[in-house]
C-alpha positions in Angstrom: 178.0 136.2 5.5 177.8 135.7 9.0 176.3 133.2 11.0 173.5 134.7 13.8 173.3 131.2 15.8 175.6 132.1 18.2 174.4 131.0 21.7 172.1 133.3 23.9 171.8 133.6 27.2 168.4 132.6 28.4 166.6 131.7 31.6 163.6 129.7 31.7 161.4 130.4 34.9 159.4 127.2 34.9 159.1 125.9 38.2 156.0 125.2 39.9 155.3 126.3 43.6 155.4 122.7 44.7 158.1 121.3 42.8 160.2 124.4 44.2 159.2 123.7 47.8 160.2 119.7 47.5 163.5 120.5 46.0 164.2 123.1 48.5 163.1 120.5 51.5 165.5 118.6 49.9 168.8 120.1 49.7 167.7 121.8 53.6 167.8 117.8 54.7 171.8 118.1 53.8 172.1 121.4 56.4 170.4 119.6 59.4 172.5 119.0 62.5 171.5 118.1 65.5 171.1 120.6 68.0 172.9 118.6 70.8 176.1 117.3 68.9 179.2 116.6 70.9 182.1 116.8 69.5 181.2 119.3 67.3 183.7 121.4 68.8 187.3 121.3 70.9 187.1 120.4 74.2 188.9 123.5 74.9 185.9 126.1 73.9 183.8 124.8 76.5 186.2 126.9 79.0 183.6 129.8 80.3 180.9 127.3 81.3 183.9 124.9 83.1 185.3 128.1 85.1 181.8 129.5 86.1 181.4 125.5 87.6 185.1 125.5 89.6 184.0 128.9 90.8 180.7 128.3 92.0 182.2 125.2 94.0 185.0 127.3 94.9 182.5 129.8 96.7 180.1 126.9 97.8 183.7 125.5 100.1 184.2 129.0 101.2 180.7 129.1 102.3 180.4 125.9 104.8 184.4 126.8 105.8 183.0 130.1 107.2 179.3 128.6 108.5 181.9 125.8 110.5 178.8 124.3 112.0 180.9 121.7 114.7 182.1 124.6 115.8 179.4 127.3 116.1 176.4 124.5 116.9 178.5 123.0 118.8 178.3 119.8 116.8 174.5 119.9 116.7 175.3 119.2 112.5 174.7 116.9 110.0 177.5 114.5 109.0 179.6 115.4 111.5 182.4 113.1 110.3 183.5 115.8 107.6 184.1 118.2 110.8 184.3 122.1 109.6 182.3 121.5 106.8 179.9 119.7 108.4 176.6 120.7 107.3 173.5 122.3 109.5 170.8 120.0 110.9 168.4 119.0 107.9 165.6 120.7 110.4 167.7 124.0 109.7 169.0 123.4 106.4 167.1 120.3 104.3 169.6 121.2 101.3 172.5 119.9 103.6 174.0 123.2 103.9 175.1 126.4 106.3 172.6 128.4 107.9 170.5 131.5 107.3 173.0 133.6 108.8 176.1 132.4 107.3 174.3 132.8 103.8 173.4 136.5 104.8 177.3 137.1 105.6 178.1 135.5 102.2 175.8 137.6 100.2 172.3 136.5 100.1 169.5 138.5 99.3 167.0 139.8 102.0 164.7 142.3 101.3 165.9 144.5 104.8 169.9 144.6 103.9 168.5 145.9 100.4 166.0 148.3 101.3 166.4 149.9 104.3 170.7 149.4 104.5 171.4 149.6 100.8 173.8 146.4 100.4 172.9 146.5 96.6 175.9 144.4 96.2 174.3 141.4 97.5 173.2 141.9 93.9 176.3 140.1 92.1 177.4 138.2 95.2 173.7 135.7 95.2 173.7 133.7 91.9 177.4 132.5 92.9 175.6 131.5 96.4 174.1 127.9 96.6 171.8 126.9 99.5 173.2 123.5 100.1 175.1 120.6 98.2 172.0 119.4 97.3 171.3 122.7 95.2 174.9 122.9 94.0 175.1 119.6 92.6 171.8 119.5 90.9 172.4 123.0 89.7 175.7 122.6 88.4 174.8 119.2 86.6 172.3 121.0 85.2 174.7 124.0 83.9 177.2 121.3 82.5 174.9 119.5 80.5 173.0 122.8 79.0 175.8 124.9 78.9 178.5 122.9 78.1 176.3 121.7 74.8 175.6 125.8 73.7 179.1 126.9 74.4 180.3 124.2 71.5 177.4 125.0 69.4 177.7 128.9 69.9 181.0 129.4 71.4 182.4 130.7 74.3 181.9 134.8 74.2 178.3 134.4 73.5 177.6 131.7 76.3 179.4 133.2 78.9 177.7 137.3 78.0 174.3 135.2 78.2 175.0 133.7 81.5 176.5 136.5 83.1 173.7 138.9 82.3 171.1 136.4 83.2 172.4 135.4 86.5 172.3 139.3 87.1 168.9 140.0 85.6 167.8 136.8 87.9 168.5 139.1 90.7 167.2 142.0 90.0 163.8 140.1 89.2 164.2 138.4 93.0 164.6 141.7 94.5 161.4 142.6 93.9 159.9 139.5 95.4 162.6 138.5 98.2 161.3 138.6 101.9 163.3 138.4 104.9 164.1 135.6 104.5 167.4 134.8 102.6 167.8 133.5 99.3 170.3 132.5 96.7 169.5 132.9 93.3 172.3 130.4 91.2 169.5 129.2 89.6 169.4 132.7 87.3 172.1 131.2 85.1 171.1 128.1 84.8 167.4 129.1 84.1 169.1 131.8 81.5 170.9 129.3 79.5 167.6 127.2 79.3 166.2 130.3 77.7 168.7 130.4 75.3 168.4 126.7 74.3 164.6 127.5 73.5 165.1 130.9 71.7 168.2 128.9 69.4 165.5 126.0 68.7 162.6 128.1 67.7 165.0 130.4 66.0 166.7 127.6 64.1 163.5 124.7 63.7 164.6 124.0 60.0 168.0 122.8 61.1 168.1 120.7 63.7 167.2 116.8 63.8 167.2 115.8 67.4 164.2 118.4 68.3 162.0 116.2 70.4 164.8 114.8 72.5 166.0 118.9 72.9 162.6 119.6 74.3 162.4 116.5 76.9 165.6 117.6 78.0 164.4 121.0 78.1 161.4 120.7 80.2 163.3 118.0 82.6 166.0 120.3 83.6 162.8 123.5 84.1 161.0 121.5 86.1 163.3 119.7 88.1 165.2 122.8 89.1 161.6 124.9 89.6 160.8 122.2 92.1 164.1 122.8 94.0 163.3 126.0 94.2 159.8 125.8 96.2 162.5 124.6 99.4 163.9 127.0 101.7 166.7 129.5 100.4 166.6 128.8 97.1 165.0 131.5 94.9 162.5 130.5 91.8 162.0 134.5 91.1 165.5 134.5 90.0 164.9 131.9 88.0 161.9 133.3 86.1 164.3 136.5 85.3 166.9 134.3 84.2 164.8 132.2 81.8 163.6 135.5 80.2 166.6 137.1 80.3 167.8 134.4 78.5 165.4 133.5 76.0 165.6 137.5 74.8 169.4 137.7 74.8 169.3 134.2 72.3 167.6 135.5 70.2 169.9 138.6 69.8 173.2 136.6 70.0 172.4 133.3 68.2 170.9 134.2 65.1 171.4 132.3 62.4 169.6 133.1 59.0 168.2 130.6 57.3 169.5 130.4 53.7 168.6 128.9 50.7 170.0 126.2 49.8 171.3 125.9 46.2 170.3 123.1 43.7 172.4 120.8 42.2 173.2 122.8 38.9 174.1 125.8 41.6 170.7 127.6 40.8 167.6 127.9 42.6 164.7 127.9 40.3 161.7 130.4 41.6 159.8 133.5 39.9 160.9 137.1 40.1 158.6 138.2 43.0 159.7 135.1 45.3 163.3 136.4 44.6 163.0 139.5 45.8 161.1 138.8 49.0 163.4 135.9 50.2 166.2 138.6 49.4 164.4 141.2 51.5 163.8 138.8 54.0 166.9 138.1 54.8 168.1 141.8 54.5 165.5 142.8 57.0 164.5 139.7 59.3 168.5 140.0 61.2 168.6 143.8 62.0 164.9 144.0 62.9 164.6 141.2 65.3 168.0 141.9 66.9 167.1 145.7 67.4 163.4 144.8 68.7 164.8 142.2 71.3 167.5 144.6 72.5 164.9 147.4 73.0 162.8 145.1 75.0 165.3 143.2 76.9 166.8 146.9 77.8 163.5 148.2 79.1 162.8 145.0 81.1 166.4 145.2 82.7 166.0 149.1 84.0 162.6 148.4 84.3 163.7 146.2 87.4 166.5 148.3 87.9 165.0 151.1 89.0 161.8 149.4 91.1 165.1 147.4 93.1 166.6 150.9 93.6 162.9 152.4 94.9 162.9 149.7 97.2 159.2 148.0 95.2 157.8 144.8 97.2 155.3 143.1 94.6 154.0 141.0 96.9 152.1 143.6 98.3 150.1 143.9 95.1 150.4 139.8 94.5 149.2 138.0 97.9 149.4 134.6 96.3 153.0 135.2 94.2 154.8 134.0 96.9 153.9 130.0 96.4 155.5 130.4 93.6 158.9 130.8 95.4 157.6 128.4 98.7 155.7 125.2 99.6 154.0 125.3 103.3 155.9 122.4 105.4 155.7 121.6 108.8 159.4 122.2 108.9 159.5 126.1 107.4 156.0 128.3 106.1 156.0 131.3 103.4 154.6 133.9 105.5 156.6 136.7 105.8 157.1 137.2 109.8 159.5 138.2 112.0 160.7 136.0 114.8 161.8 137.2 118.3 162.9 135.2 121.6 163.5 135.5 125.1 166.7 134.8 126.1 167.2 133.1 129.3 171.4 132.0 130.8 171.4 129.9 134.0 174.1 127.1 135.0 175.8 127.1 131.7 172.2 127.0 130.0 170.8 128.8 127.2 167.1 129.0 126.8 165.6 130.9 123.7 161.3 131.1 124.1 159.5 132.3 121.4 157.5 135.2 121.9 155.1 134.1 118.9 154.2 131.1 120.0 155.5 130.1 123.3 158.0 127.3 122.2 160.9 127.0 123.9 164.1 124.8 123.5 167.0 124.6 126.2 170.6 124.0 124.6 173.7 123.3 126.5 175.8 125.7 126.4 175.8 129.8 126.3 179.2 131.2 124.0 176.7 131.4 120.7 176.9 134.4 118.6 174.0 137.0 118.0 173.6 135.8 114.5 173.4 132.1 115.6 170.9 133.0 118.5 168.8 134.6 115.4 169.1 131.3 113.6 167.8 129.1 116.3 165.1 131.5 117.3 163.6 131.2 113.9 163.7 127.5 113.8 162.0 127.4 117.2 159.3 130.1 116.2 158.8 128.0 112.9 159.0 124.9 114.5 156.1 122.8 115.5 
């Protein structure tokens, strides 16, 4: 006769809610990283953010090579020691850098080259455009620290689509807010990969440690840079697209689904219906958040797209939008005027007079280019 006690398979459902939810708080502690962890990777991955840096110096050298203030203010410059690279008085330029029209010839953004002549290129050329060294260097601190810290957590494909796109959709969003006035909008990417840091700590809360010290960080770098921008030249709209931009686009290249964590038998103990909806969960959550932020971040970009190519100006229907690009100084104002002089030449003379406001300023000497009369007949007109 044979025996019937052979073994059966059985499981035993038996956990409560909260004994389920302090195990599983448990074995997450053992996942946690922090979300700023050097080392984590080689030193090598961090290569997108460290060329996007020598290139943005790179273009920054270019730029005061071709301003050559000694030369074309006839050493009316700041730091004149350094010669061709010798930056434009801080009454011109308080970023220590070239002037208005040697940022136009570089690719700045001004809302008459775009509208009425078309130079949509000026559209790629501004976020590698920095107003001074003042800009560049806080700038590209910034960028090191931020980016250098995502590449190794995210690698280098992702960072470098991320930046890219948002130092472009930071461009697009300036465009429709830019005056005559020129402006540089490098701060797109930087503002783009602070977006992504917030999307990848909201997206990710469960498994980091150091969250506190990511969000002080986070809010020094926004603010300190938003500041910046409220100085001449330097663009805070572009900033604004880049930090949405951003934020969107981390969300659809950094996911990371949360999962489970096993116990220490290999099993997770939980009933039936909690099985099914953490499995559905996680079948569902990825494609339907990816596919929702793509949608929107694709109606946003040829949303802007089109209103740059139909030549839009929002500050017609926002009067006050414009602080949010400009502080009112003695030295500069955020009215949107254009400035025209008298020119006077006599004994090797040049006098410029304001037809605005009467000011007038005699310099000594008359071989000045067009574009450089333009430049000191703003400052005088804008000047006290």
């Amino acid at each position: 006769m044979e025996d019937d006690s052979k073994p059966h398979a059985r499981i035993d459902i038996k956990s409560s809610p909260a004994k389920f939810a302090a195990e599983l708080t448990d074995s997450l502690q053992e996942y946690k990283v922090p979300i700023f962890k050097p080392g984590s990777r080689k030193r090598g991955d961090t290569w997108v953010i460290s060329v996007f840096v020598l290139l943005q110096i790179g273009v920054f050298i270019v730029t005061m090579v071709v301003n050559n203030c000694w030369a074309n203010s006839h050493g009316d410059c700041a730091l004149k020691q350094i010669g061709r690279l010798s930056f434009q008085h801080l009454s011109e330029n308080p970023l220590l850098g070239p002037s208005e029209s040697t940022l136009v010839e570089m690719g700045a953004l001004q809302r008459t080259l775009l509208t009425e002549y078309r130079q949509t290129w000026r559209l790629f050329t501004s976020p590698f455009l920095h107003a001074g060294v003042i800009h560049l260097v806080i700038n590209l601190c910034s960028v090191t620290f931020v980016g250098i810290q995502l590449e190794q957590e995210f690698g280098a494909l992702r960072i470098g689509i991320i930046y890219i796109l948002s130092a472009f959709m930071g461009s697009l969003v300036a465009s429709l807010y830019i005056q005559n006035v020129p402006a540089v909008g490098s701060s797109g990417a930087l503002f783009g990969l602070l977006g992504t840091l917030l999307s990848a700590l909201l997206w990710n809360w469960k498994f980091y440690t150091n969250k506190f010290a990511a969000i002080v960080s986070l809010i020094f770098v926004f603010v300190f840079n938003f500041a910046l921008g409220l100085l001449p030249y330097v663009d805070n709209f572009s900033s604004i697209g880049g930090l949405i931009s951003g934020f969107l686009l981390g969300f659809v290249l950094l996911f990371r689904p949360q999962q489970v964590a096993p116990n220490k038998e290999g099993l997770v103990e939980y009933d039936f219906k909690t099985y099914i909806k953490s499995k559905l969960k996680q079948k569902l959550d990825r494609p339907v958040v990816r596919i929702f932020t793509v949608i929107l971040f694709s109606l946003l970009f040829a949303g802007c797209l089109v209103a740059v190519f139909h030549g839009i100006n929002i500050n017609r229907y926002c009067k006050l939008c414009h602080y949010v690009d400009c502080i009112p100084f003695k030295r500069w104002h955020c009215k949107d005027i254009e400035t025209s002089c008298e020119t006077m030449v006599s004994n090797e003379r040049l006098t410029l007079t304001c037809l605005g406001n009467g000011n007038f300023r005699i310099f000594p000497f008359t071989n000045i280019t067009r574009a450089r009369q333009n430049d000191l007949c703003s400052s005088i007109c804008l000047g006290d």
